[in-house]
C-alpha positions as CSV (number, residue, x, y, z in Angstrom):
1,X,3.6,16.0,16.3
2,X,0.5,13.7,17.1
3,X,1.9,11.4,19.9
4,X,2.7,8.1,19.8
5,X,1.4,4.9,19.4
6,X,1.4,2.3,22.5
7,X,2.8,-1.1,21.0
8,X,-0.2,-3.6,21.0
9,X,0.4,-7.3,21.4
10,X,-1.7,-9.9,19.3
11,X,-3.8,-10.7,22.6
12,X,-5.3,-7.5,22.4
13,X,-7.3,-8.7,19.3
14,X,-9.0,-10.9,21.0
15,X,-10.3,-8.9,24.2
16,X,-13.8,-7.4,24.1
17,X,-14.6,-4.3,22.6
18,X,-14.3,-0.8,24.7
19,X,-17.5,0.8,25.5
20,X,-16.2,4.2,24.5
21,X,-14.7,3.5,20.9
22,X,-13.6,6.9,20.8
23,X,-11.2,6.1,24.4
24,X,-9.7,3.8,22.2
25,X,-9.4,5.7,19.3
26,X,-7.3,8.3,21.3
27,X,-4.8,5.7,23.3
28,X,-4.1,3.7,20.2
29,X,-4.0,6.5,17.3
30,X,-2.2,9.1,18.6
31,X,-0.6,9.2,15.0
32,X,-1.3,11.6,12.7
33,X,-0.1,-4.3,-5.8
34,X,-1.4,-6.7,-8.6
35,X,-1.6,-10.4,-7.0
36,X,-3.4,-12.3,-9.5
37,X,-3.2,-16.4,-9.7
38,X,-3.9,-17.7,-13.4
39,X,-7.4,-19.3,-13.5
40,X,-8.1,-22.6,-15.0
41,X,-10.7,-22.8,-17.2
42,X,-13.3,-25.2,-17.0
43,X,-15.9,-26.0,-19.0
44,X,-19.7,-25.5,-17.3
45,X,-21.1,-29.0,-19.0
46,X,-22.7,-31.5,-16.2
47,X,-19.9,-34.1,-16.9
48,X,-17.1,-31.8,-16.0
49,X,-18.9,-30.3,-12.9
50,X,-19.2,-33.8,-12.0
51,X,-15.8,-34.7,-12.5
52,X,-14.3,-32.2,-10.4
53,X,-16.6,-33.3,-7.4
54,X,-13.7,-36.3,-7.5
55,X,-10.8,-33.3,-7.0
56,X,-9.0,-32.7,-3.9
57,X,-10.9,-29.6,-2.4
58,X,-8.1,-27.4,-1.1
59,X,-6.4,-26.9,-4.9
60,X,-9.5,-26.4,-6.7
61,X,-12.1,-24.5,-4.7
62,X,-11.3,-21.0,-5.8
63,X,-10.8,-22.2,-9.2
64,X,-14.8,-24.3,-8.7
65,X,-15.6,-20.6,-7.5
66,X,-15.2,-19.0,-10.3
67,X,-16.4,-21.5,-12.3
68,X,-19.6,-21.0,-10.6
69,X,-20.1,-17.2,-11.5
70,X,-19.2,-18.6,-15.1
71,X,-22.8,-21.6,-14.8
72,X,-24.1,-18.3,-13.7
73,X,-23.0,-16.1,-16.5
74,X,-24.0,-18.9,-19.2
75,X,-27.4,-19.2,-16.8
76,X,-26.9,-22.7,-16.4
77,X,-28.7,-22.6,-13.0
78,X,-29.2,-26.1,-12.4
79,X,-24.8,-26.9,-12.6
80,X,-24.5,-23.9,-10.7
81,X,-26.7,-25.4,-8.1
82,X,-24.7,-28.4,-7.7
83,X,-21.6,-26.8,-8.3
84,X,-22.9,-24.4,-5.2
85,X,-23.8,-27.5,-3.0
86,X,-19.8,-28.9,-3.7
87,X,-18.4,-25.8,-2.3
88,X,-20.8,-25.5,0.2
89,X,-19.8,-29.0,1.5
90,X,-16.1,-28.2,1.9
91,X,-15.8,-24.1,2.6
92,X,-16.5,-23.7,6.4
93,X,-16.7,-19.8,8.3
94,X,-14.3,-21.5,10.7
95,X,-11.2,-22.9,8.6
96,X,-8.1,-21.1,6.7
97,X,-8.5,-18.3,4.5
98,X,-9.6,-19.8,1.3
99,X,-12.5,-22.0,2.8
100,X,-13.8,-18.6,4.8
101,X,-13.7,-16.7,1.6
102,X,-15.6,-19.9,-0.4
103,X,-18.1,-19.8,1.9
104,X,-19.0,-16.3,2.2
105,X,-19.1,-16.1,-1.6
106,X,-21.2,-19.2,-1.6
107,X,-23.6,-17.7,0.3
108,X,-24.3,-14.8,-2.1
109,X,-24.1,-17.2,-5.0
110,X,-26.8,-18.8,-3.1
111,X,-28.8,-15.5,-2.7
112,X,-28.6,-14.8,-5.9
113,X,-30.0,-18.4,-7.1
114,X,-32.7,-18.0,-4.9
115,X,-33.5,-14.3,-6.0
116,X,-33.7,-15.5,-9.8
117,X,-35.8,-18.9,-9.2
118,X,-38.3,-16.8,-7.0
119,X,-38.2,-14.2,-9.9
120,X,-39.0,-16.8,-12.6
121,X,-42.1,-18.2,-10.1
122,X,-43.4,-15.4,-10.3
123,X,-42.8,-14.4,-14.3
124,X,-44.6,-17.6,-14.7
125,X,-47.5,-16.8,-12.6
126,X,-48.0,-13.7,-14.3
127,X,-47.9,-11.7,-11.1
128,X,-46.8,-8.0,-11.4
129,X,-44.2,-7.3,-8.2
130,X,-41.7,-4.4,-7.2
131,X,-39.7,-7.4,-5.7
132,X,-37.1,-8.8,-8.3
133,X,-34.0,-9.9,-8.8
134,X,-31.9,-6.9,-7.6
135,X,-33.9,-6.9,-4.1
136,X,-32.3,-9.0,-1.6
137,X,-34.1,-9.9,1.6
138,X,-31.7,-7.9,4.0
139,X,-34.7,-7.6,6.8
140,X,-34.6,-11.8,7.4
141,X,-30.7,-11.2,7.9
142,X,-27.7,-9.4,10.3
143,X,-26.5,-7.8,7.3
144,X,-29.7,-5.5,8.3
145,X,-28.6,-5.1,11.4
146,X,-27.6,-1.8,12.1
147,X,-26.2,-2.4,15.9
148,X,-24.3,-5.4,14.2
149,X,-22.7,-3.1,11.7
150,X,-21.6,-0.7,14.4
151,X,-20.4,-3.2,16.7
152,X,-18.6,-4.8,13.7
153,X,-17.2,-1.3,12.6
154,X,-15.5,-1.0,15.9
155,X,-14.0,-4.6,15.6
156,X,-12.9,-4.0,11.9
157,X,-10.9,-0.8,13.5
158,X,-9.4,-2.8,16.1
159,X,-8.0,-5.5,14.2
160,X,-7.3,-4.6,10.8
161,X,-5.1,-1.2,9.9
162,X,-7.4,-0.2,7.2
163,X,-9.6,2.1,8.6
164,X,-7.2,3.7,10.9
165,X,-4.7,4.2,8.4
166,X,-7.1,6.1,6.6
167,X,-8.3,8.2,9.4
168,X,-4.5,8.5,10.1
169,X,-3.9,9.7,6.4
170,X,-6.6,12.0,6.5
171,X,-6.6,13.6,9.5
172,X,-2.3,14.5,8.2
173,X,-3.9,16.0,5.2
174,X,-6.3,18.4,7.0
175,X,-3.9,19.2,9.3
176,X,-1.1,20.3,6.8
177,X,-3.7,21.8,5.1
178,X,-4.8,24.7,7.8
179,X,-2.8,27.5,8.4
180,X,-0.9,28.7,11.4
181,X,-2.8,30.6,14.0
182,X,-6.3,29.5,12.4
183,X,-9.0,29.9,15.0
184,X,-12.3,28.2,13.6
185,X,-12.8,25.0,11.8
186,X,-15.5,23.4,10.7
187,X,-15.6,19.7,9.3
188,X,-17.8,18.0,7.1
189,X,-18.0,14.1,8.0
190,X,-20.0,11.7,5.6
191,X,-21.1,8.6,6.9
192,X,-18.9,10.1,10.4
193,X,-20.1,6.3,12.3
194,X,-18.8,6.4,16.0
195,X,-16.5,9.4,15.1
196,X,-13.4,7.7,15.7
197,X,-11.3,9.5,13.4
198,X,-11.4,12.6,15.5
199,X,-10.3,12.2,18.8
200,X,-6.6,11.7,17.5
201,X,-7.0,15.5,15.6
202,X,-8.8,17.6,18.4
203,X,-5.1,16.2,20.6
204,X,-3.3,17.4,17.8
205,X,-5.0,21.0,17.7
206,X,-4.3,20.9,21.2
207,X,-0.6,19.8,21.0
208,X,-0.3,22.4,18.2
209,X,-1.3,25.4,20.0
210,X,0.6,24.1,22.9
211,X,4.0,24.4,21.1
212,X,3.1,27.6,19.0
213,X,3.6,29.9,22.4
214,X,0.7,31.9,21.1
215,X,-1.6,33.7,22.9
216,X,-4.6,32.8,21.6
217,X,-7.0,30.2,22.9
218,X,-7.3,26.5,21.2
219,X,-9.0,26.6,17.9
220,X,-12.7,26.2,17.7
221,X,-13.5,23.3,15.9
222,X,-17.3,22.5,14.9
223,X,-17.8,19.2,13.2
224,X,-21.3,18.1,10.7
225,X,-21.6,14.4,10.8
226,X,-24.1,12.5,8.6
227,X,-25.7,9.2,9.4
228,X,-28.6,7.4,9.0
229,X,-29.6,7.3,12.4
230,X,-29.7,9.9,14.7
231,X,-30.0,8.0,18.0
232,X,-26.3,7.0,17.2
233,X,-25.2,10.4,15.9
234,X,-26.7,12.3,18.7
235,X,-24.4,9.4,21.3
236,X,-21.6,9.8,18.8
237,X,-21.8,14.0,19.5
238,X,-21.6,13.0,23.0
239,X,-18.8,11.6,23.3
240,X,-16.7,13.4,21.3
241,X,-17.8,17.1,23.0
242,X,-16.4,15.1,26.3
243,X,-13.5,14.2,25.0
244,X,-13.3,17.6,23.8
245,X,-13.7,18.8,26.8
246,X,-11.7,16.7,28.6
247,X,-8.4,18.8,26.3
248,X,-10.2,22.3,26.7
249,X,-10.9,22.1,23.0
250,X,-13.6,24.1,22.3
251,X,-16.4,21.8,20.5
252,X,-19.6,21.8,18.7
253,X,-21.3,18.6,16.9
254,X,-24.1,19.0,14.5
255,X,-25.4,15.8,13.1
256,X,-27.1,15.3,9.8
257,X,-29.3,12.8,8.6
258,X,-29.6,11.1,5.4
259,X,-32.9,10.9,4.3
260,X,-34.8,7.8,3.0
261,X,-31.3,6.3,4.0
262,X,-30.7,7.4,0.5
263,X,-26.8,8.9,0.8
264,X,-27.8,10.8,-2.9
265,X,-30.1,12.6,-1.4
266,X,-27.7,15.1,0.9
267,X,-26.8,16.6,-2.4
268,X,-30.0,18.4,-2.8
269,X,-30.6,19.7,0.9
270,X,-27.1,20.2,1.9
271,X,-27.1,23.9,1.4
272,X,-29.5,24.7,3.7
273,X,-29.0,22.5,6.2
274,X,-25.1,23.2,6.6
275,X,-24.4,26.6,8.1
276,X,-20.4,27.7,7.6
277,X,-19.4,30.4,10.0
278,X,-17.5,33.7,7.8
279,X,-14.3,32.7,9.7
280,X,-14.3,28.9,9.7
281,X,-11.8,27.1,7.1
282,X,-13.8,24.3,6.0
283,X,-12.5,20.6,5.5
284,X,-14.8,17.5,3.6
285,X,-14.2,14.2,5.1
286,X,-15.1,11.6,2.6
287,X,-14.4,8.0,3.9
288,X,-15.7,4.9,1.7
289,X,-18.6,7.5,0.8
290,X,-18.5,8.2,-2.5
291,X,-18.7,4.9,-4.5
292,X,-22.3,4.7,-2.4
293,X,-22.7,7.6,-5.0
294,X,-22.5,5.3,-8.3
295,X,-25.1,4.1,-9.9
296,X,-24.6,1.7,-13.0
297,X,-23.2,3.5,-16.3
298,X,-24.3,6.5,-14.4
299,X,-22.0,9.1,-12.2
300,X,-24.5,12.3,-12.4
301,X,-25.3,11.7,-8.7
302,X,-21.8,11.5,-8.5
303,X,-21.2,14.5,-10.1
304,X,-23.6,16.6,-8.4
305,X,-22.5,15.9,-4.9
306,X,-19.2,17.1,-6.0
307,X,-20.3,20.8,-7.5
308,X,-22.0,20.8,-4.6
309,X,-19.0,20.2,-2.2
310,X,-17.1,22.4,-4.3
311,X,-20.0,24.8,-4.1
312,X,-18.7,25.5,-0.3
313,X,-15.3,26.1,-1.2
314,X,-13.1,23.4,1.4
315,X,-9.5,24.4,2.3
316,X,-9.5,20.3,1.4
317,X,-11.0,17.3,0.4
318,X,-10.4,14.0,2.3
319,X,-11.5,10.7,0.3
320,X,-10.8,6.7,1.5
321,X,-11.6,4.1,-1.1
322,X,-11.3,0.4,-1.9
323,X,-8.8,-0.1,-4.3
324,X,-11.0,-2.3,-6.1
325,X,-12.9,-2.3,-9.2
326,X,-16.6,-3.7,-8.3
327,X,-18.7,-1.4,-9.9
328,X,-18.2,-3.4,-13.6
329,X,-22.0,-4.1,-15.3
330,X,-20.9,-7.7,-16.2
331,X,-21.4,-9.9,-13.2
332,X,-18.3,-12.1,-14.2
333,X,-15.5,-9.1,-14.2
334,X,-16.8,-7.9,-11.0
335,X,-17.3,-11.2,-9.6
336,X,-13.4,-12.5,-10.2
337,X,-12.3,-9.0,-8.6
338,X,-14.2,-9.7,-5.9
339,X,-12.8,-12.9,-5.0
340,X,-9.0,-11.3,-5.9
341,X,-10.0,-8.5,-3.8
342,X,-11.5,-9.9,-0.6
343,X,-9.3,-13.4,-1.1
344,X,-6.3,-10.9,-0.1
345,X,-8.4,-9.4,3.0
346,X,-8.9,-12.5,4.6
347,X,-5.3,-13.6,3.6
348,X,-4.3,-10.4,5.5
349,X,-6.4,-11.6,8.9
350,X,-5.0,-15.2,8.5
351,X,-1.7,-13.7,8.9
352,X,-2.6,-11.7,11.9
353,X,-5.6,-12.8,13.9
354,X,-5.9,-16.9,15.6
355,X,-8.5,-19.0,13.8
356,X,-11.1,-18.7,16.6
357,X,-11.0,-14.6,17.2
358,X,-14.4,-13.7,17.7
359,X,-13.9,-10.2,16.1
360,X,-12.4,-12.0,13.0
361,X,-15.0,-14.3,12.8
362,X,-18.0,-11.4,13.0
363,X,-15.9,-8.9,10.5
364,X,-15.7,-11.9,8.2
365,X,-19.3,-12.6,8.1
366,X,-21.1,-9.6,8.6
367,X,-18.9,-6.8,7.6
368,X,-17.2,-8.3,4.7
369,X,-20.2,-10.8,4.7
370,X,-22.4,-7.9,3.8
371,X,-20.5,-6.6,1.3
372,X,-19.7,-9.5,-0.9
373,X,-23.5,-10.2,-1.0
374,X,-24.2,-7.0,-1.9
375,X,-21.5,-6.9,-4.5
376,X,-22.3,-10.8,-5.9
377,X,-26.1,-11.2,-5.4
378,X,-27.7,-7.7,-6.1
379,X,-28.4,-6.1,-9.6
380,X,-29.6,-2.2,-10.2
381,X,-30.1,0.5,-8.0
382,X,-30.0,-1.5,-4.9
383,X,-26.6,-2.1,-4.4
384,X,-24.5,0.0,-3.1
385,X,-20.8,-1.3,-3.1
386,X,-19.8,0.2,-6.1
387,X,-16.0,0.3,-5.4
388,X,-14.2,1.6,-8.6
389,X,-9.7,2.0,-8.6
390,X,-8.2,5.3,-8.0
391,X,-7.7,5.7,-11.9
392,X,-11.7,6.3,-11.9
393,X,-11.8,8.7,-9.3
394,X,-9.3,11.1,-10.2
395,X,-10.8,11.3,-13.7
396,X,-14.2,11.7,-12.3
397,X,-12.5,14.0,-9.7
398,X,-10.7,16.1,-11.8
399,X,-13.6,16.5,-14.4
400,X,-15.3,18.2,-11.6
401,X,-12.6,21.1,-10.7
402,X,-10.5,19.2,-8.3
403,X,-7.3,18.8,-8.0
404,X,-5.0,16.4,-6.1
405,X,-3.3,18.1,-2.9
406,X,0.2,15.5,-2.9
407,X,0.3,13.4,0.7
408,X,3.4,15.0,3.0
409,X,6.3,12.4,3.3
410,X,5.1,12.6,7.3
411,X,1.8,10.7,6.5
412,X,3.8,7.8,5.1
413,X,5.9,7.5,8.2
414,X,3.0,8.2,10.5
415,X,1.4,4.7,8.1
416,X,4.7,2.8,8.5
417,X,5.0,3.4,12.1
418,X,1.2,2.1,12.5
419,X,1.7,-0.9,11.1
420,X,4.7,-1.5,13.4
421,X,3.4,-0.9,16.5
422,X,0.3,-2.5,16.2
423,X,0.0,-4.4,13.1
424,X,3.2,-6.1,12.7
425,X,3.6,-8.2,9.7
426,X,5.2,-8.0,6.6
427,X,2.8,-8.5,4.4
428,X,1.1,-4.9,4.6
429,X,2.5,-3.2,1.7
430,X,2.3,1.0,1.7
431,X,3.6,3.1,-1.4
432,X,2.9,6.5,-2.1
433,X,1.4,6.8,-5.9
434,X,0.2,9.8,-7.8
435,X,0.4,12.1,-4.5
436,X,-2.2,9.5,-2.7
437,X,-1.7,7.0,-0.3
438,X,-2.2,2.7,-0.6
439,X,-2.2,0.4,1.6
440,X,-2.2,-3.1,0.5
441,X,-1.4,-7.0,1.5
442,X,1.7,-8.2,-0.5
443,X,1.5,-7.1,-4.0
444,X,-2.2,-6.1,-4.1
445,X,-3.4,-2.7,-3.1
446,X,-6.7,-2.9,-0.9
447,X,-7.0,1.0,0.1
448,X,-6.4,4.8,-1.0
449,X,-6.3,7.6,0.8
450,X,-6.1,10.7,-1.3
451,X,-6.0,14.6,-0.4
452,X,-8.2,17.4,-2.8
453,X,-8.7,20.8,-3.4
């Protein structure tokens, strides 16, 4: 029904980016798990920190990892700092998984040591500041670099199956979910980035109408994307009303900015500033939005946003989210799912990308880089990587009104034959689980992909 995919060797990973993303998007997507090693315990005195300095570094770095978040818990700052200076001296961006994963953690461990003895500086100087401990200094780094992120966004598409597989998923689920003969639809893309998801659907619209011998034109399809900057969304509009074009799909893009780069905020304005057509059946496209929504101990946000969506009445509800559980209060428990979490993730490129790929290399540290600070080093309202399992969202979900539209059997081959063609190992893992769709690396889910209404 949506084409299919061109098999992709592994050289392919390492050539340069296409200047159109979405050129790629449409050649190469023409497609519509517990692992947890025991932890030894050690104890956070001097002596043993010490004694481990002695220990071969390729058995016991994740364990001196977690170790470290534990000097942190107990705030004994000063082990942690030599305990950090250890793992600093034998983790490297450039070796296997484990020593890439050490360092990147090390780095927000390292944040977040600077962020406190800054803090106490200034507690001991008296001095009244906005700036504390839950403020990182993004401006002095890449992660605040937005042309980065979007170059980096393009690579983590390329080379990974997570994003496409849940653009794949998705763009099934509002597909199955419009009726025959429907002549206007309108889609509501948060966070829509370089719009890659969407070439793939406007060719099958096309493809549809083609083989339904009826005599109406195409479908219309209009499509809201939000972003935080409108240079790119007015570019990203661009090119997807040529590729529309291109198909003789009849297009429109609005785009719609966040405000204050504060993704909360579209719940108040979005009302207004979305006009639905009488005749348009409208779909939400929420992927890895709504943890952004979380605050701690607090969903109301959350909730809002939701009424509000519901407030428009979608045919359907698209949502993509890390199967992950990073939004815990206690920095420990969120801190050892972290490491679980992402230790899989780079496992997963390991398996599938050569030690010196470039786009490896910059998803590692900036992408994933980004996150892991965000998730290890920053306290309160500031961050924003609030992952939470797909147990917490269909509660919060379903508390709201929604229910959960089951995924076709056709979305988990269109996923199966993905991975085959271009990400061919066997250590992706895809199983279909209260009528949503994972996608995870041996026995540990990473991703969901999950349909409502």
């Amino acid at each position: 029904m949506l084409g299919s995919l061109n098999n992709t060797t592994s050289s392919r990973h390492d050539q340069q980016q296409e200047e159109d993303p979405l050129a790629a998007a449409a050649s190469s997507s023409d497609l519509m798990l517990q692992r947890h090693q025991p932890l030894h315990q050690y104890s956070s005195s001097s002596s043993r920190v010490g004694g481990l300095m002695n220990s071969p570094p390729a058995i016991h770095m994740r364990q001196l990892l977690i170790s470290c978040a534990e000097l942190f818990s107990q705030s004994d700052f000063s082990a942690a700092h030599r305990l950090i200076s250890i793992l600093s001296a034998n983790s490297s961006p450039y070796g296997d998984s484990i020593e890439r994963l050490v360092h990147q953690f090390i780095r927000a461990l390292s944040l977040r040591l600077n962020l406190h003895h800054a803090n106490a500086t200034l507690l001991m100087m008296n001095i009244t500041t906005t700036t504390t401990a839950t403020t990182l200094p993004y401006n002095t780094t890449t992660y605040n670099d937005r042309n980065a992120l979007q170059s980096c966004y393009l690579s983590l598409n390329q080379i990974t199956p997570f994003i496409r597989f849940s653009h794949l998923t998705a763009n099934q689920a509002i597909l199955e979910s419009l009726q025959v003969g429907q002549q206007s639809i309108h889609i509501l893309d948060f966070d829509i980035m370089h719009g890659v998801q969407w070439p793939p659907l406007m060719q099958a619209l096309v493809e549809r109408f083609k083989n339904s011998n009826m005599l109406q034109p195409p479908p219309m399809l209009r499509i809201t994307g939000t972003g935080h900057d409108i240079e790119i969304l007015q570019r990203t509009g661009e090119r997807l009303l040529k590729f529309a074009q291109s198909l003789g799909l009849r297009f429109q893009f609005h785009p719609l900015l966040l405000m204050n780069d504060d993704p909360t905020s579209v719940a108040f304005y979005l009302p207004s500033a979305l006009t639905i057509l009488p005749d348009e059946t409208l779909a939400v496209n929420c992927m890895l939005f709504l943890h952004k929504l979380l605050k701690d101990h607090d969903t109301r946000d959350l909730r809002l946003f939701l009424h509000k969506i519901k407030a428009l009445n979608p045919r359907v509800v698209t949502m993509a989210e890390r199967e992950a559980s990073h939004n815990h209060p206690v920095f420990l428990q969120r801190f050892v799912e972290a490491v679980d979490h992402y230790g899989a993730i780079f496992d997963s490129l390991e398996a599938t990308l050569p030690p010196n790929s470039r786009e490896r290399l910059a998803v590692e540290q900036v992408w994933f880089g980004r996150e892991i600070v965000e998730i290890v080093a920053t306290e309160g309202e500031n961050r924003k990587e609030r992952h939470e399992r797909f147990d917490s969202w269909e509660m919060i979900l379903r508390s709201c009104g929604y229910s959960n539209v089951p995924l076709s059997g056709y979305a988990l081959s269109q996923a199966k034959l993905l991975l085959r063609l271009h990400y061919p190992s066997e250590g992706y893992q895809l199983q279909i689980l209260n009528n949503s769709l994972f996608l995870g690396w041996q026995n540990r889910a990473l991703f969901s992909v999950s349909s409502w209404h």
